[in-house]
C-alpha positions, 0 to 999 in steps of 0.5 A: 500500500505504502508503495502504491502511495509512493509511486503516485506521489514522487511523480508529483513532486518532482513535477512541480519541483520542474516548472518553467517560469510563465510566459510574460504575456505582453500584448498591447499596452499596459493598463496603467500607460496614460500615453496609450491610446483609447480603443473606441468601439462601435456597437452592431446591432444584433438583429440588423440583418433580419428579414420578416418572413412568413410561411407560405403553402407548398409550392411546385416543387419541380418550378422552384428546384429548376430555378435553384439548378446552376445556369437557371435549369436550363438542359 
């Protein structure tokens, strides 16, 4: 049992024992640089792009798959 515990645990310390230092993460300026400038962002509507739609009955099909095929359905 002792040996179990063992074999799980040394791995483990000498794991952390053998990090690397972290990246210095620096991306853009730093928060507290007056000098920086200011990002200004401009707000999207969500729902610009929509369209009002309602539902319509079947339709005939073969009309609307021939109006769909490449080059207009034209064979």
């Amino acid at each position: 049992m002792l040996s179990r515990l063992l074999a799980a645990v040394v791995p483990l310390v000498v794991a952390a024992c053998g990090t690397t230092p972290l990246p210095v993460l620096d991306h853009g300026p730093a928060p507290d640089d007056a000098r920086s400038g200011i990002v200004h962002m401009q707000g999207s509507s969500v729902v610009a792009p929509y369209t009002h739609r309602v539902p319509v009955g079947p339709g005939n099909w073969r009309r609307l798959n021939d109006h769909q095929a490449p080059g207009g359905g034209a064979s």
